[in-house]
C-alpha positions in Angstrom: 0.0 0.0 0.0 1.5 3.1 -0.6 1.1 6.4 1.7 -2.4 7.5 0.6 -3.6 4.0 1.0 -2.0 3.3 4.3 -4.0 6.9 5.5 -7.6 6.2 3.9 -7.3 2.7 5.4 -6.0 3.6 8.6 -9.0 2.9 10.6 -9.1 -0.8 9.3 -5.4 -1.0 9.8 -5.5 -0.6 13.6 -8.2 -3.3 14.3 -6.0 -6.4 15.3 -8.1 -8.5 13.6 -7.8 -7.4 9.4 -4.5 -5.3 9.9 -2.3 -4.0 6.8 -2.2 -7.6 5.8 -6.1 -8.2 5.9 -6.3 -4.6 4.1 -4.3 -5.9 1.3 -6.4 -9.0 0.9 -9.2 -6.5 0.7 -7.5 -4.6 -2.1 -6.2 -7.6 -4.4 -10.2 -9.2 -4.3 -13.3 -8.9 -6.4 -16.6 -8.8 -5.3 -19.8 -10.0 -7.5 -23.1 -8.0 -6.6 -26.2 -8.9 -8.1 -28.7 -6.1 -8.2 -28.1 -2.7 -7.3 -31.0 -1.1 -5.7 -32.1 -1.2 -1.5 -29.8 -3.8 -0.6 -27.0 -3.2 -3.2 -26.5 0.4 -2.9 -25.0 -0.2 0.8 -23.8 -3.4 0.0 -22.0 -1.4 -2.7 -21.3 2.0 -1.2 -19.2 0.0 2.2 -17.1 -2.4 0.2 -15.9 0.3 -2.1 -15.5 2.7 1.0 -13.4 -0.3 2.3 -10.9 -0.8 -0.1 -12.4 -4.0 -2.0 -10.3 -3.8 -5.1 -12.6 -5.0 -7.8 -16.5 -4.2 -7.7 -18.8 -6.0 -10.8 -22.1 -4.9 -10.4 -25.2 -6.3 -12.0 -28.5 -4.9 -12.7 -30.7 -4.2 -16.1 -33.0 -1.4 -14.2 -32.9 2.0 -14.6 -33.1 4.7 -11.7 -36.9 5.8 -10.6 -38.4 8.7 -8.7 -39.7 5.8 -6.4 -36.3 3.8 -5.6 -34.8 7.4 -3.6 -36.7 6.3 -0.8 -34.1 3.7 0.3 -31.9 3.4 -2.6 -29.1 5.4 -1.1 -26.5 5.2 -3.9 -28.9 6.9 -6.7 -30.3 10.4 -6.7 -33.0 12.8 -7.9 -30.5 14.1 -11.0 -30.2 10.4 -12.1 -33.3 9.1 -12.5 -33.5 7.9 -15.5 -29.8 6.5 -15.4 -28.8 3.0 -15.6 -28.7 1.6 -11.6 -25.3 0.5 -12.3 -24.2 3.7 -13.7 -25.7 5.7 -11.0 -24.0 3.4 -8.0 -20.7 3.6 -10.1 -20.6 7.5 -9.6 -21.3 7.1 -6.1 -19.2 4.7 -5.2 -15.9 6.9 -7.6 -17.0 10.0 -5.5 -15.9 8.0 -2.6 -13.0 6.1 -3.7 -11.8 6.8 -6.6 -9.5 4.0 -6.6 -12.0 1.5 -6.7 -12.4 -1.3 -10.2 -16.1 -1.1 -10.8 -17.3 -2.9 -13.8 -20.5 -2.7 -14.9 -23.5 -5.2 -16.2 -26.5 -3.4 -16.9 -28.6 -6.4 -18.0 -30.5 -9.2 -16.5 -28.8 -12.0 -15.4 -29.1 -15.3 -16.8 -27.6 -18.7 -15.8 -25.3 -18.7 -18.2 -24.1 -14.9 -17.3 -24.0 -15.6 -13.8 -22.0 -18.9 -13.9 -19.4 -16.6 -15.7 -19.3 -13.8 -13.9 -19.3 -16.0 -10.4 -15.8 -17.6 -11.5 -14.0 -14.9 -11.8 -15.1 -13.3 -7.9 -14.1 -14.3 -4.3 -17.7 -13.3 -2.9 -20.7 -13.0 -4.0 -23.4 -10.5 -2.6 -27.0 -11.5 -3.9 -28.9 -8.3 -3.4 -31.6 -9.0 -6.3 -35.5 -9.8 -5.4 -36.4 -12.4 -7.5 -36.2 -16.1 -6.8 -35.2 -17.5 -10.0 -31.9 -15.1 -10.0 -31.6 -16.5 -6.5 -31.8 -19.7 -8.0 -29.5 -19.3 -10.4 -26.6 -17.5 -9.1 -26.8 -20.2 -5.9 -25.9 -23.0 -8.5 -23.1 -20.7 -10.4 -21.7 -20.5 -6.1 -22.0 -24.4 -5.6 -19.9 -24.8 -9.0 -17.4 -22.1 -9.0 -16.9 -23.0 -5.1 -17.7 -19.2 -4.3 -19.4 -18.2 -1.3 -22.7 -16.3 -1.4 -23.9 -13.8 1.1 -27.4 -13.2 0.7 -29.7 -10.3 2.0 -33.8 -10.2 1.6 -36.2 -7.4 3.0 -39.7 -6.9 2.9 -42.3 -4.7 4.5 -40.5 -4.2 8.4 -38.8 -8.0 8.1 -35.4 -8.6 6.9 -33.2 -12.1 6.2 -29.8 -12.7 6.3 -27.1 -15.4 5.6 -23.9 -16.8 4.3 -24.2 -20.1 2.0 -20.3 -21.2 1.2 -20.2 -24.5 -0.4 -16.0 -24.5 0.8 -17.8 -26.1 4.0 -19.4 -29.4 3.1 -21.5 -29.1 6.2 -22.7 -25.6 5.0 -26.3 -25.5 3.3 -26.8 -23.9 -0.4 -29.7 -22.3 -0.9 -31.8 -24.7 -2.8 -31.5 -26.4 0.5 -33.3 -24.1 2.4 -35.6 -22.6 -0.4 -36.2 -25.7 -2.8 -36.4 -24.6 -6.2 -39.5 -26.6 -6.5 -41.4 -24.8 -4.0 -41.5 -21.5 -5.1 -42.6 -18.8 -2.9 -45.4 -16.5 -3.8 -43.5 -13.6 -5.7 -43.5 -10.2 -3.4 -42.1 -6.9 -4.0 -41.7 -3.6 -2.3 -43.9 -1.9 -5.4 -47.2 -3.8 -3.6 -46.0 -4.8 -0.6 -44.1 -1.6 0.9 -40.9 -1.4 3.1 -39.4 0.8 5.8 -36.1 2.2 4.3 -33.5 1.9 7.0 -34.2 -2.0 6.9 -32.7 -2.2 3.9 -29.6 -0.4 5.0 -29.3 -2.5 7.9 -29.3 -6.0 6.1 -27.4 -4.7 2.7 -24.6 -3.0 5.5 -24.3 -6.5 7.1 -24.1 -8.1 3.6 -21.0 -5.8 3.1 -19.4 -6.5 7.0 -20.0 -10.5 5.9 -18.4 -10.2 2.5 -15.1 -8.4 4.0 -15.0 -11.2 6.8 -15.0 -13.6 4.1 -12.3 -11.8 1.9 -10.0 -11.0 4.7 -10.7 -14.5 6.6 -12.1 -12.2 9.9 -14.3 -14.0 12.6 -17.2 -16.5 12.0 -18.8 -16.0 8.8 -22.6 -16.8 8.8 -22.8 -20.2 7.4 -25.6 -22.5 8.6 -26.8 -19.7 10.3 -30.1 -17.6 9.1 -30.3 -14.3 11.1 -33.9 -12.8 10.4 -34.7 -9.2 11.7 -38.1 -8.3 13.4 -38.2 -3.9 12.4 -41.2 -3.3 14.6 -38.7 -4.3 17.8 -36.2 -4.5 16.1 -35.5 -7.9 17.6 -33.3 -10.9 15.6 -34.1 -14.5 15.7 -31.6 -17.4 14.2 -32.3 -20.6 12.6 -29.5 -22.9 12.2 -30.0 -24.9 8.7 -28.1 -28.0 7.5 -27.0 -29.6 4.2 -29.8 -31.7 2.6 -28.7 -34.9 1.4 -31.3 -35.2 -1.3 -30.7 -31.0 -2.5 -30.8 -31.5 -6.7 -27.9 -28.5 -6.3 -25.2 -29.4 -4.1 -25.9 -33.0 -2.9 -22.9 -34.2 -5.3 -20.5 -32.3 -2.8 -18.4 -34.6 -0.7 -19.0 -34.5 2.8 -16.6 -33.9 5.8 
């Protein structure tokens, strides 16, 4: 790192824990984000504040006078801009150091098993089950971990499936793609702003424990967040044996 570096990053640099050699892991990785709206302009926003060298970010939408509500990364003077544009220029005014390449369509399967192989995390901040789908099965190949955020109404989810633990669930375990959920969105359904902050934030603290191997990461754990208490409940989940996605993978 050189000077400027060592004093943007100084904060991280004292903590014991990541240090100037966790910092540098931080700089030399890449970071996948699918969708970059509520969840993903945090998400975005804090691992390009922290020094994450290499930011891809995926989304096909464009910015709307409705997403300023929680969508911290856009603002009134781009609406109409590509979401991925928009978070870009946020996320340069901040660090202008930061690799942010763009993909401003909808992902497919195919998209997503090539974009997954070339990251070290991936932050699913989309709102659609079949991308969930999807970009779960491009993790279980590519061996990638996937932290993954969901908020609706005053309730928010949060988790870490890494397939590097054979122990650890995928998320066709917990979610089976053959038992689709009713679809929901915030367009019908509604959703308190801060929320999203809070679980797209803690997407971003996960992913940079996972990059600079810090603490306990998530896995087999689902923290779900209660906004009208603001109370948090965890589920422990387990690998299904009989999951069509990653039941292949060797156990321990």
């Amino acid at each position: 790192m050189n000077d400027a570096q060592l004093l943007r990053y100084s904060r991280h640099i004292l903590l014991n824990e990541l240090g100037d050699e966790g910092q540098t892991q931080l700089l030399n990785s890449h970071a996948l984000i699918l969708g970059a709206g509520g969840l993903g302009s945090p998400a975005a926003m804090y691992l390009a504040a922290s020094g994450v060298g290499r930011i891809t970010l995926v989304d096909h939408d464009t910015v709307d006078l409705t997403n300023l509500q929680r969508q911290i990364a856009h603002t009134t003077e781009r609406i109409g801009q590509a979401k991925v544009a928009s978070a870009r220029t946020a996320m340069l005014a901040l660090n202008p150091e930061c690799q942010v390449q763009l993909v401003p369509h909808r992902a497919d399967a195919d998209m997503l098993m090539q974009l997954v192989s070339q990251a070290d995390v991936v932050l699913d901040c989309s709102d659609n089950f079949q991308t969930r789908h999807a970009v779960n099965a491009a993790c279980v190949t590519h061996q990638v971990p996937l932290v993954s955020g969901a908020v609706i109404r005053l309730d928010g989810q949060l988790t870490t499936y890494d397939v590097r633990n054979p122990l650890s669930p995928c998320y066709a375990c917990v979610f089976p793609p053959d038992h689709a959920p009713e679809e929901v969105s915030c367009a019908t359904m509604g959703v308190l702003a801060p929320l999203v902050g809070v679980i797209g934030s803690l997407q971003a603290a996960e992913a940079l424990k996972l990059l600079a191997g810090l603490g306990t990461s998530l896995a087999g754990r689902l923290q779900m967040m209660d906004g009208r208490d603001l109370s948090w409940t965890e589920m422990r989940m387990q690998r299904q044996a009989d999951c069509p996605v990653c039941s292949a993978r060797p156990q321990a």
